[in-house]
C-alpha positions in Angstrom: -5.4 -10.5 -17.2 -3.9 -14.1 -17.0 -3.4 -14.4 -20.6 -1.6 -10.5 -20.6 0.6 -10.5 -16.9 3.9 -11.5 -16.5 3.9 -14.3 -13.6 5.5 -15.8 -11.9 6.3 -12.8 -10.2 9.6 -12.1 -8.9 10.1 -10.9 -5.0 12.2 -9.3 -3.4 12.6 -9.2 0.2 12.8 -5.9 3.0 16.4 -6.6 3.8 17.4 -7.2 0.3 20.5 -4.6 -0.6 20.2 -1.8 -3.0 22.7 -4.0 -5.2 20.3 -7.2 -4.7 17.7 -5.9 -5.7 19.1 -4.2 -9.0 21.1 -7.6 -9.8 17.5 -9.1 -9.5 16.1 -6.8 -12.0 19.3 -7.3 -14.4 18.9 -10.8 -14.2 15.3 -10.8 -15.1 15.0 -8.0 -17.6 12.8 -6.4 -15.2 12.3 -2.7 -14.0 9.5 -3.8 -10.7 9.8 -5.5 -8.4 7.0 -6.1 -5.2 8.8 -6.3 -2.0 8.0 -8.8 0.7 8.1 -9.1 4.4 8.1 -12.6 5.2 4.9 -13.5 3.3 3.5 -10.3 3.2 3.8 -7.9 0.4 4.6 -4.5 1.7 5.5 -2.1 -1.3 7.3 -2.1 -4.5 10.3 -1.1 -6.0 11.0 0.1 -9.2 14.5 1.1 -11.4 13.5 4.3 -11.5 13.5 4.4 -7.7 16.6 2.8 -7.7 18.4 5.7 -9.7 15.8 8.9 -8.4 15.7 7.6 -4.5 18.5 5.9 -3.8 21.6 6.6 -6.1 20.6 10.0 -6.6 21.0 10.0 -2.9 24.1 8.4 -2.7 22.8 6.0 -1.0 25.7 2.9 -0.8 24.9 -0.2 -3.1 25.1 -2.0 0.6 21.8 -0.5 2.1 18.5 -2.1 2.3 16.0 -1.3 0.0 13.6 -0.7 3.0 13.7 3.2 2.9 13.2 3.0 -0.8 10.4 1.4 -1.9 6.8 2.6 -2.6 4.1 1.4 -0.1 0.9 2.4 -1.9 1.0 -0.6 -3.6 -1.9 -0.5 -7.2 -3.5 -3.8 -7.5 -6.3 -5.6 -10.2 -8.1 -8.4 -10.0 -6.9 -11.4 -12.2 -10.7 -10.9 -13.4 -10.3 -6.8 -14.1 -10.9 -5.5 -17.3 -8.4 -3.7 -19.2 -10.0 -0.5 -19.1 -10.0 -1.2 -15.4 -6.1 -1.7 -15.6 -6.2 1.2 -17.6 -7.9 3.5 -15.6 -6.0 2.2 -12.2 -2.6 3.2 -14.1 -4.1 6.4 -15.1 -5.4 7.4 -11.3 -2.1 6.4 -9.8 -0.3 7.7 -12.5 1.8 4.2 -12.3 2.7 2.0 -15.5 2.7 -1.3 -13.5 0.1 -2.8 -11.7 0.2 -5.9 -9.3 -2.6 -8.5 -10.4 -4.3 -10.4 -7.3 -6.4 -13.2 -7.0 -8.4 -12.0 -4.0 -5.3 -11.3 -1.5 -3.0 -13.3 -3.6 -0.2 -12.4 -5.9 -0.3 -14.2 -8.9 0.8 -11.5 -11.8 2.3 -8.1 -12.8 1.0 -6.1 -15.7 2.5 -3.5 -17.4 1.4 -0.6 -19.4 3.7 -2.1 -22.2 2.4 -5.5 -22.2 -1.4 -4.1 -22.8 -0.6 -2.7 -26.2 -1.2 -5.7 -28.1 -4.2 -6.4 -26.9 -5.9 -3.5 -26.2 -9.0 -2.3 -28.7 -9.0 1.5 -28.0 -5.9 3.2 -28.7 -7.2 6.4 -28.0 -7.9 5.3 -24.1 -4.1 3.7 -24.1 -2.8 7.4 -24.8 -4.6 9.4 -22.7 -3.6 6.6 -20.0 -0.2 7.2 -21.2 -0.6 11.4 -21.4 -2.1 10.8 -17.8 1.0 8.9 -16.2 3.1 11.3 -17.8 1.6 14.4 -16.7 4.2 16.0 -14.2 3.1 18.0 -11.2 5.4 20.9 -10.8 5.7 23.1 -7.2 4.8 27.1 -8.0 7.9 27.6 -6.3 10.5 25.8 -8.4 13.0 28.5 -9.5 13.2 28.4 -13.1 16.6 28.9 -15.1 17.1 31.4 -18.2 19.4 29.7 -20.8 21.0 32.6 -22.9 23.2 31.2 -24.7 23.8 27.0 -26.0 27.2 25.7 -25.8 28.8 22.6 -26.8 
């Protein structure tokens, strides 16, 4: 994974704002970002999150991040294979993964940066199809469309 994971890997911390944390992910051209307390990692946060949890939510761009981020937090070795990557992402139905050495951080790897090196495209798709798959409630009301507009 060293030669494939972005490092090093950018932090944010628990009382970071809403704001501070999307300025972070501007700056860097990033959509994840692991959150710390003090040296500890204690979840992640990704843009998605940002616009689903929090502005969705109308949340002000003043409020921590704290409420907002994931704490089931999907980690590889440094030493994992990529179908081990692969197979993590697919579980978790995630498409970045934090890479450890032993209970360090020392990478991120994304589903995008495995493309170009991975042998089995077939196994990157299904990971893909997997991630994607959406679990619907049997009680969502559905809508009937009759007619299109524009």
């Amino acid at each position: 994974m060293k030669n494939i994971m972005s490092y090093p890997v950018i932090v944010g911390k628990i009382d970071n704002t809403i704001y501070e944390i999307a300025s972070l992910m501007k700056q860097n051209d990033i959509g994840f970002v692991p959150i710390a307390k003090e040296n500890k990692i204690v979840g992640v946060i990704t843009d998605r999150d940002l616009v689903v949890q929090a502005l969705a939510n109308q949340v002000t761009s003043n409020m921590t991040v704290e409420n907002y981020i994931t704490h089931r937090i999907v980690s590889v070795s440094q030493d994992a294979s990529i179908e081990e990557v692969l197979q993590n992402m697919s579980q978790y139905q995630v498409k970045r993964i934090v890479v450890t050495d032993k209970t360090k951080v020392v990478g991120v790897i994304a589903l995008s940066d495995l493309l170009y090196h991975i042998q089995d495209l077939h196994q990157f798709v299904d990971t893909l199809k997997q991630i994607d798959q959406i679990h619907t409630s049997k009680t969502q009301d559905t809508l009937e469309i009759d007619e299109f507009y524009l």
